[in-house]
C-alpha positions as CSV (number, residue, x, y, z in Angstrom):
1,X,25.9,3.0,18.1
2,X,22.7,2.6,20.3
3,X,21.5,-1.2,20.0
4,X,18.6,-1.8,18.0
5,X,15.3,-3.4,19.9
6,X,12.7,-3.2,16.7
7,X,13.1,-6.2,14.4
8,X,10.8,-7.7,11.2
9,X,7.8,-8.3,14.4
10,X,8.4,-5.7,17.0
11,X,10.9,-6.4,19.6
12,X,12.3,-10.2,20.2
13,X,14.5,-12.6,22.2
14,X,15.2,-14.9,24.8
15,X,12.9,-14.2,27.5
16,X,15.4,-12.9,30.6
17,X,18.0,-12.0,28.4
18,X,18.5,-8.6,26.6
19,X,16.3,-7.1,25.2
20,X,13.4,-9.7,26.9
21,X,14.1,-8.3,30.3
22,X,12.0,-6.5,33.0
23,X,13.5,-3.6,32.5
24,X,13.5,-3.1,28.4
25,X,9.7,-3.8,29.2
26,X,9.6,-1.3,31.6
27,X,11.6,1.4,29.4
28,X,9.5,0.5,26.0
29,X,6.9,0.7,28.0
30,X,7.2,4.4,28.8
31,X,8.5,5.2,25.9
32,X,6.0,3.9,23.8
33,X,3.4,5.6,26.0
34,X,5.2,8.7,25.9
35,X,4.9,8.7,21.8
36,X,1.4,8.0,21.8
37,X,0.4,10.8,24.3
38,X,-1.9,12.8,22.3
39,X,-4.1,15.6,23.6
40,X,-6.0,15.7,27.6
41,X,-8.3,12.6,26.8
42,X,-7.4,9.8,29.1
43,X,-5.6,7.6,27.4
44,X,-5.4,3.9,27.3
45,X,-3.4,0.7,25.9
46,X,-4.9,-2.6,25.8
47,X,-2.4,-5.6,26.6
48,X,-2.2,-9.0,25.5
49,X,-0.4,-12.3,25.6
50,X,-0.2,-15.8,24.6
51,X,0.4,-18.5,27.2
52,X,4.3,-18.2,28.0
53,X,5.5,-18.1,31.2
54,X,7.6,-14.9,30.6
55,X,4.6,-13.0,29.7
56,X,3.5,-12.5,33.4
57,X,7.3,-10.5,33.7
58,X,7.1,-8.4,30.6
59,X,3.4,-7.9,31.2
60,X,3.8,-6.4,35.0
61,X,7.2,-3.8,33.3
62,X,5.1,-2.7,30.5
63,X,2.0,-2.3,33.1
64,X,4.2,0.1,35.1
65,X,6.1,1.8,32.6
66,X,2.6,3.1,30.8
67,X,0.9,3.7,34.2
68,X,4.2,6.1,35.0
69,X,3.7,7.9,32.0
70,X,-0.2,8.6,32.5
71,X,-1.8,5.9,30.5
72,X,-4.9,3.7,31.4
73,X,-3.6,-0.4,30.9
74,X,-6.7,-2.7,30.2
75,X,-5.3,-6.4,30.8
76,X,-6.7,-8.3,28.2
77,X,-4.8,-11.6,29.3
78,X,-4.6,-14.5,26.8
79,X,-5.7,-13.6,23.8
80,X,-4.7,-13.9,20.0
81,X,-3.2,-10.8,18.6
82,X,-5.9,-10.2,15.7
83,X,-8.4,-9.8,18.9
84,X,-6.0,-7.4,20.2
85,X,-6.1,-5.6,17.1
86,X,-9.6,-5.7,17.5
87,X,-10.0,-5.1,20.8
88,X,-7.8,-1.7,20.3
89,X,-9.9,0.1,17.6
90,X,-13.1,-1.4,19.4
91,X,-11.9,0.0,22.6
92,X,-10.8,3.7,20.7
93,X,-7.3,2.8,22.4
94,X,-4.0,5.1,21.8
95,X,-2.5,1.9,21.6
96,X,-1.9,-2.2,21.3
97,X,0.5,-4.5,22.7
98,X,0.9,-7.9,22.3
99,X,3.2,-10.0,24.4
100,X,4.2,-13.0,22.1
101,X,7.0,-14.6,20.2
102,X,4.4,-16.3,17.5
103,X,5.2,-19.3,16.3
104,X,8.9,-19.2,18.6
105,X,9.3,-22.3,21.5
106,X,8.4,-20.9,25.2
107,X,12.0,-19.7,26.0
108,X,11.1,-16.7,23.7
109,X,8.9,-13.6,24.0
110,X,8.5,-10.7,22.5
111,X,6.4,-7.4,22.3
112,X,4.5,-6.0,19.1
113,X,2.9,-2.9,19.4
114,X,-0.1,-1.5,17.5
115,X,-1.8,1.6,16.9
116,X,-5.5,3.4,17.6
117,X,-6.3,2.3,13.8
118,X,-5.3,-1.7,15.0
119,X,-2.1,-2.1,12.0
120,X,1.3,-2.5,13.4
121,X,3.5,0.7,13.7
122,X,4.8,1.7,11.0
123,X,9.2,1.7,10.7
124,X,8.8,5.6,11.1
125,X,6.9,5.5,14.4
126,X,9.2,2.4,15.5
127,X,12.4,4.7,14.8
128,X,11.0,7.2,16.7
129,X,10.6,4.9,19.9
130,X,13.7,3.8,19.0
131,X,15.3,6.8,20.0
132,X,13.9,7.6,23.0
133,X,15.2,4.4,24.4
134,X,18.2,5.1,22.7
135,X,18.5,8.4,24.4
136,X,17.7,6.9,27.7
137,X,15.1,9.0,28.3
138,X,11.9,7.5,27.5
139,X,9.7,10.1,28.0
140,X,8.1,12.0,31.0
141,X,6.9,11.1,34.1
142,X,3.5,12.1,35.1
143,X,3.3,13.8,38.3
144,X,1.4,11.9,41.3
145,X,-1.8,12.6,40.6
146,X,-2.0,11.5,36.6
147,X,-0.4,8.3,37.0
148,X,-2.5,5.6,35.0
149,X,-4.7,3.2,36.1
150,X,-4.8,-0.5,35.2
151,X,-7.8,-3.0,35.2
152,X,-8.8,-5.9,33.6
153,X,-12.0,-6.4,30.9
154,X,-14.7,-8.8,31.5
155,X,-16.2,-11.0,29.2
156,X,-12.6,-10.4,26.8
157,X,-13.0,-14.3,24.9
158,X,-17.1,-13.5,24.4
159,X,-16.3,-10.2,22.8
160,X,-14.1,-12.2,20.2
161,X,-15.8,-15.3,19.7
162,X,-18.6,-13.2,18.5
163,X,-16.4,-11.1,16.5
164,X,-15.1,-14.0,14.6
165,X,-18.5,-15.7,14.3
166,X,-20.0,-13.0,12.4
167,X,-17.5,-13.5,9.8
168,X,-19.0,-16.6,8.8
169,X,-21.6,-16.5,6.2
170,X,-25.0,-16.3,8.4
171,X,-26.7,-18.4,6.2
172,X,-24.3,-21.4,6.3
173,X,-23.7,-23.5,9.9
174,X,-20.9,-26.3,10.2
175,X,-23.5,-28.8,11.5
176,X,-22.5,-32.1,10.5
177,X,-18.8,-30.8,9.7
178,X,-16.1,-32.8,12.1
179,X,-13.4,-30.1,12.6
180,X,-9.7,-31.2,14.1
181,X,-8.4,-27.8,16.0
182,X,-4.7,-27.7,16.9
183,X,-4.5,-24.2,19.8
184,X,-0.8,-25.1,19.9
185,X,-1.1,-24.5,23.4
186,X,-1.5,-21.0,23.1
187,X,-3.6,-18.1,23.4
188,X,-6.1,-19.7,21.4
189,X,-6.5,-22.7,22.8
190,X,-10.0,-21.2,24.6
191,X,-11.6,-19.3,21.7
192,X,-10.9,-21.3,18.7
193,X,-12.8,-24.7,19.9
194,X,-15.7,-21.9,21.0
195,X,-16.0,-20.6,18.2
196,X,-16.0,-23.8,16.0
197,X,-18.8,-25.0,18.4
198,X,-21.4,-22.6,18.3
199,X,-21.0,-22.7,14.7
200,X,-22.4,-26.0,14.5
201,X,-18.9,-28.2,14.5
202,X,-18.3,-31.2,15.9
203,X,-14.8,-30.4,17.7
204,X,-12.0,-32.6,18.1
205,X,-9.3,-30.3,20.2
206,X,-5.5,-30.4,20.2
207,X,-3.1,-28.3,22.1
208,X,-5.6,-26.6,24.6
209,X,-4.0,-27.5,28.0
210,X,-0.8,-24.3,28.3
211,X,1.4,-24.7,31.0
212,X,3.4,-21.8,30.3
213,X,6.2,-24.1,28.7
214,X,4.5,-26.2,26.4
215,X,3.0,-23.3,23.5
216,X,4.2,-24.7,20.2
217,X,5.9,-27.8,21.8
218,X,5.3,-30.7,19.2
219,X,2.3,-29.3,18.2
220,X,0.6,-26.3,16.3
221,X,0.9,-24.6,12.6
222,X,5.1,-25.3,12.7
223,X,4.3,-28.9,14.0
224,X,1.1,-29.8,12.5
225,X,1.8,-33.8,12.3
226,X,-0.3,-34.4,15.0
227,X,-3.3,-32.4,14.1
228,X,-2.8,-34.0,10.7
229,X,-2.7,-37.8,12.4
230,X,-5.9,-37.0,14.8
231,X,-7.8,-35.6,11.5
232,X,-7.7,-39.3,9.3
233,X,-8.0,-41.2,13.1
234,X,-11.3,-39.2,14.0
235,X,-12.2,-39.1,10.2
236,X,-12.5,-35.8,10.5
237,X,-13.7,-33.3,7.3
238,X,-11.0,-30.9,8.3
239,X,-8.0,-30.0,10.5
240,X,-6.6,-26.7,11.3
241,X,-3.3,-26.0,13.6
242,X,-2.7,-21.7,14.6
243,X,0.4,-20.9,16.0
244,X,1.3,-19.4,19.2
245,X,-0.5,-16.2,18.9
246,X,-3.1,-17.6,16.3
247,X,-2.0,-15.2,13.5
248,X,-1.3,-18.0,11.0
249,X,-3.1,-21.2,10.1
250,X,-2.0,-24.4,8.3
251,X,-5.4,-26.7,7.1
252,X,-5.2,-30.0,6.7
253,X,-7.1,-32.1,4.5
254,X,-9.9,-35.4,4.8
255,X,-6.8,-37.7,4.5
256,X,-4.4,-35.5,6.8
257,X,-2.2,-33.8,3.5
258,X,-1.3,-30.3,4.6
259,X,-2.9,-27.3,2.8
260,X,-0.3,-23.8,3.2
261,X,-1.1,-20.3,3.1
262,X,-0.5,-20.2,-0.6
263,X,-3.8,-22.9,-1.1
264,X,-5.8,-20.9,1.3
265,X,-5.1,-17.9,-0.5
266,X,-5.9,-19.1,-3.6
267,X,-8.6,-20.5,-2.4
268,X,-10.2,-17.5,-0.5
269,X,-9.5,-15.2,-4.1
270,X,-10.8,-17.3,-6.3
271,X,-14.5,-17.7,-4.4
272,X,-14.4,-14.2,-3.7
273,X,-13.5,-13.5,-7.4
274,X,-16.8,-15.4,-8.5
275,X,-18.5,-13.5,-5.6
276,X,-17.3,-9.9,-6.8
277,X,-15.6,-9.3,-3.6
278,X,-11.6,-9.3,-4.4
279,X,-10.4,-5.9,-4.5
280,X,-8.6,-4.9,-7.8
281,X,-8.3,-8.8,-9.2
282,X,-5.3,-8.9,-6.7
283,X,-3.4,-10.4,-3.8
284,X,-0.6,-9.6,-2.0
285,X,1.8,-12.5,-1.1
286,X,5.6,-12.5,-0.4
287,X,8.8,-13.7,-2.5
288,X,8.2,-16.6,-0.7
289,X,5.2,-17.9,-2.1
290,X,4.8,-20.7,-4.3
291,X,5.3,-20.0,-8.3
292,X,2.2,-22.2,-8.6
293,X,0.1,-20.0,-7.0
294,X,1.2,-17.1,-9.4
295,X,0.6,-19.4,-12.3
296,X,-2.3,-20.6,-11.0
297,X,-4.0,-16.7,-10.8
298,X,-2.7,-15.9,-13.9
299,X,-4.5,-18.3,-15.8
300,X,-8.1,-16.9,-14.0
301,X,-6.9,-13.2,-14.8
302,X,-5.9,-12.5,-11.2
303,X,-2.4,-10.7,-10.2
304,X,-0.3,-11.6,-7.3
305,X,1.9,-8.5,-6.5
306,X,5.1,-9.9,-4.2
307,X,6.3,-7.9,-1.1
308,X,9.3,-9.1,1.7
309,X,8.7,-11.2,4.3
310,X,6.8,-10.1,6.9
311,X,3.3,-9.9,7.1
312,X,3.5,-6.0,7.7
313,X,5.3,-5.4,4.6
314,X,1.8,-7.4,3.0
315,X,-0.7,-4.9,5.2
316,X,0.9,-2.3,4.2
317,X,0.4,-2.7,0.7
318,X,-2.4,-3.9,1.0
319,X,-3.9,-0.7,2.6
320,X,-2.3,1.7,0.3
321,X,-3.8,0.0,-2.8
322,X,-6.5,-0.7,-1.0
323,X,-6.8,-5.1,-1.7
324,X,-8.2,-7.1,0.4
325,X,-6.8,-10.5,0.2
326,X,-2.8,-11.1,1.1
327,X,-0.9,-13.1,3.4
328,X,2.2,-15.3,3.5
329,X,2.7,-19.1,2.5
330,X,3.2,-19.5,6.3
331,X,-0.5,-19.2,6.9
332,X,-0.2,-15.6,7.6
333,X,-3.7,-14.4,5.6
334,X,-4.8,-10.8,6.0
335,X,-8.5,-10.6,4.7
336,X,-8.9,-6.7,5.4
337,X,-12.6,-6.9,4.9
338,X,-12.5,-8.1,8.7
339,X,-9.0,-7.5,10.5
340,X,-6.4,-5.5,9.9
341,X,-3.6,-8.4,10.7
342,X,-3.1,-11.8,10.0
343,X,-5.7,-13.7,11.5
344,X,-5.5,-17.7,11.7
345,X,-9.1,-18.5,12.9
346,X,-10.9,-16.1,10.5
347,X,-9.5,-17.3,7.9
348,X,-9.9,-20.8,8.1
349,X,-13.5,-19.7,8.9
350,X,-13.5,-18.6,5.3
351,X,-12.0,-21.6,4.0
352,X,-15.0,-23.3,6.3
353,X,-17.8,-21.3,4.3
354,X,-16.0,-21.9,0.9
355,X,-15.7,-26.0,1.8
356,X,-20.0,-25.9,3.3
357,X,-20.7,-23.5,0.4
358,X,-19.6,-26.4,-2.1
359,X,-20.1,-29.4,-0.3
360,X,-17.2,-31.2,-2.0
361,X,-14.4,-32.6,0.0
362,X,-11.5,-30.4,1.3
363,X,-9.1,-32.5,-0.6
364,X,-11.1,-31.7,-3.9
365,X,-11.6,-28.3,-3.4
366,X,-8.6,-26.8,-1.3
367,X,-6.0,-28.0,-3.7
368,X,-6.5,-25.5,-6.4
369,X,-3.0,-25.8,-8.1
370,X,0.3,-28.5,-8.2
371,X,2.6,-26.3,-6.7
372,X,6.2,-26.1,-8.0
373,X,8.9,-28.0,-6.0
374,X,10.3,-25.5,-3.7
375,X,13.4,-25.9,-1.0
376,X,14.0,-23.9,1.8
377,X,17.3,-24.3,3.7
378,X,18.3,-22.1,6.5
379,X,22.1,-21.9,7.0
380,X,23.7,-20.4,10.1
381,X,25.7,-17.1,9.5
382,X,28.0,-14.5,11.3
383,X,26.6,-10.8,10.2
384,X,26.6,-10.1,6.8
385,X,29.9,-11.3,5.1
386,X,28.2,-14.4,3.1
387,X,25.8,-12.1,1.3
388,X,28.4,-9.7,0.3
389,X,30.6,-12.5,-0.6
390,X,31.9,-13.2,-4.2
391,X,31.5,-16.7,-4.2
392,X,27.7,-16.9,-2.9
393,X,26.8,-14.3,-5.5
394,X,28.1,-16.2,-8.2
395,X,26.6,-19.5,-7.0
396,X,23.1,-17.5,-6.4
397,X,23.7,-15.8,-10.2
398,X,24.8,-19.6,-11.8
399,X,21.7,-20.8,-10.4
400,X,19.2,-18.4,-12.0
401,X,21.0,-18.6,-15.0
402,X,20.5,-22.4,-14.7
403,X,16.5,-22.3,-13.7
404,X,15.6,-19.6,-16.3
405,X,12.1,-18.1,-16.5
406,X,11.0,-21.3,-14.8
407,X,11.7,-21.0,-12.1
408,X,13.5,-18.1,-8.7
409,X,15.5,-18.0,-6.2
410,X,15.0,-15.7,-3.3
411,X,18.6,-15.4,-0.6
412,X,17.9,-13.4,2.5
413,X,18.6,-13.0,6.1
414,X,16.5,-13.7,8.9
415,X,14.8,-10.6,10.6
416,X,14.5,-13.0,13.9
417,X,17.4,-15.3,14.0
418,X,21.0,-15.2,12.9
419,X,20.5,-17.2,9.8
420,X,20.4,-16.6,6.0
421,X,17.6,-18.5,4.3
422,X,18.0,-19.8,0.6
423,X,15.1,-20.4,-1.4
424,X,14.7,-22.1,-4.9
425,X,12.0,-23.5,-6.7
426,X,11.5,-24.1,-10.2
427,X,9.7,-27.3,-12.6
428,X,12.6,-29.8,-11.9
429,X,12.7,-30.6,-8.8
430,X,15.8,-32.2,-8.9
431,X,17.6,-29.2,-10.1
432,X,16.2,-27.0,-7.5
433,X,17.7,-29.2,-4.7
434,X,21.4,-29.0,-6.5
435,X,21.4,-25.2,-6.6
436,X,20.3,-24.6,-3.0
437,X,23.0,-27.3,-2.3
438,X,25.2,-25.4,-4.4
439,X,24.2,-21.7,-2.6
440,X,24.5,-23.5,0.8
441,X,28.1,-24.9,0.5
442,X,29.1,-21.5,-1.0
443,X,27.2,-19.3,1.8
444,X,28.8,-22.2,4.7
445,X,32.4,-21.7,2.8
446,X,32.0,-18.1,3.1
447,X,30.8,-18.2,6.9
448,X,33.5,-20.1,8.1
């Protein structure tokens, strides 16, 4: 069986070690360029990256590998992937590439690839890459005189920073707000404090000094205690930590208590319900999201439609049913109105105009709903044998027996590690931690 590159977020792994080598770059890179050759137009891919130091390696193989197959490479450099997305359909690119590993410590990279319309491929178009590496033969090689080009665009961070501003209400400014902004040493860490500034902020930065090792090192949206420390020590209105690749945001509030994806959704659909702006009464979210959110929509008439994890499996629903609010309790939002991915700066930008619009503290009005207790444990596994084992089915079936209408339980592997996550929330809390204990030992039993 040919291995398989394509994962839950494009292609991922250790940076130097299948498939995060030179040459995978190299061969997706003329193999994806050899899927999107469409027509005589010159044709062009936009690149970005975070701050890793891999990403000058897998940046120069996927240069080459498009140039050899007659594509144009603009060289975006360090740059979140929603202004890649962006910066694609602005650009009337074939094609996007990010170089990034997200929310993943520096030893990781990884490559996500976007089409002319700015969404991720779909699993289709992925398969169909798929086997041309497969095959070995990625595609053809232009002759000498149409190899592609490469340069780099000017004025890349302005071009975004006034993209992103524009989504702010242009009646509001953040004067007088005191904003706490984690970059997690990432591609952010340039735009984000820009943007906040010209806004009118007051901006206390975190996490803007990359090294090429230190992106999501202690701080950032998976590490956000010291964004939530510097908010209550600079008595700051707000904090707000992005991730690697500033895709997802965490907020924190006026006393440094973290608000998730699932508050800021709520958040974003219920002002834009009173504003007539949410599409169909509806967000899309993942089974992982908080029960107290659904509750909490419920009672205000709204519906939250549940999709897998990923944040792709979200934008895709939400395009063919045509919403505009989704996102994942990892701080994953998609507010399609703007972008057509996650995008952690926009959307705290939103939370920003909601927060201005009312003047009441974050604390008062970013906590919408108490949310259920929930536990997450993440237990290491060889292939597939604990999910199709008797034992953790009947553990997994006792404990929704057990919970009842109050509360779920959502089992499932890791698309990026080699780990099955168990999930269970429900009213008491103290229940909830004995069946994940229970699911745990059963799935650790079974592993063994």
């Amino acid at each position: 069986m040919a291995p398989k590159y394509f994962g839950t977020d494009g292609i991922r792994g250790t940076a130097n070690e299948w498939p995060m080598t030179a040459d995978v770059a190299l061969a997706v890179g003329k193999a994806t360029g050899s899927q999107f050759l469409r027509g005589e137009h010159r044709h062009r891919v936009v690149i970005g990256k975070d701050t890793r130091l891999s990403g000058y390696m897998i940046e120069s193989a996927l240069t080459a590998g498009f140039i050899a197959v007659g594509m144009d490479v603009t060289l975006v450099g360090p740059m979140p992937t929603p202004a890649v997305a962006m910066l694609t359909r602005s650009l009337r690119a074939d094609l996007g590439v990010v170089i990034s590993a997200s929310h993943n410590p520096y030893q990781d990279n990884g490559i996500k690839l976007f089409g002319p319309d700015g969404y991720k491929l779909s699993d289709e178009v992925e398969e169909q890459i798929e086997a041309r590496l497969g095959a070995g033969g990625e595609g053809g090689m232009a002759p000498s005189g149409g190899l592609g080009r490469a340069n780099r665009l000017d004025d890349v961070e302005g071009r975004y920073i006034e993209f992103a501003k524009n989504t702010f209400p242009k009646e509001r400014t953040l004067d007088g707000v005191k904003v706490v902004v984690d970059c997690a040493n990432g591609a952010a860490y340039s735009v984000a404090p820009t943007v906040l500034w010209e806004l009118g902020a007051t901006v206390i930065p975190l996490g803007v000094s990359p090294d090429g090792t230190n992106i999501n090192d202690g701080c950032g949206s998976t590490s956000p205690e010291a964004m939530c420390s510097q908010v209550v020590a600079h008595g700051a209105d707000i904090g707000m930590a992005l991730d690697g690749d500033a895709d997802r945001v965490v907020l924190a509030d006026e006393r440094g208590e973290l608000l998730d994806g699932d508050q800021l959704m709520a958040l974003v659909a219920t002002h834009w319900q009173a504003a007539k702006r949410l599409a169909s009464d509806t967000i899309v979210a993942t089974v992982m999201s908080n029960l107290g959110l659904e509750r909490y929509l419920s009672e205000r008439g709204l519906k939250l439609e549940r999709m897998p994890v990923g944040d792709r499996y979200v934008v895709e629903h939400m395009r063919e049913h045509r919403h505009n609010v989704g996102g994942e309790q990892s701080g994953h939002i998609i507010l399609s109105d703007f972008n057509t991915t996650g995008d952690g700066l926009i959307a705290a930008l939103q939370a920003l105009a909601v927060f201005v619009e009312t003047g009441k503290p974050v604390s008062e009005a970013g906590r919408l709903f108490v949310p259920f207790p929930q536990v997450l444990r993440n237990v290491s596994v060889n292939g597939d044998r604990p999910m199709e084992d008797e034992k953790v089915r009947q553990a997994v079936d006792d404990g929704r027996a057990r919970l009842g209408s109050s509360g779920r339980i959502v089992v499932r592997k890791s698309g990026t590690e080699p780990v099955l996550r168990v999930m269970a929330e429900g009213e008491d809390g103290r229940l909830v931690d004995e069946i994940v204990e229970e699911i745990v030992s059963a799935v650790s039993h079974a592993s063994n």
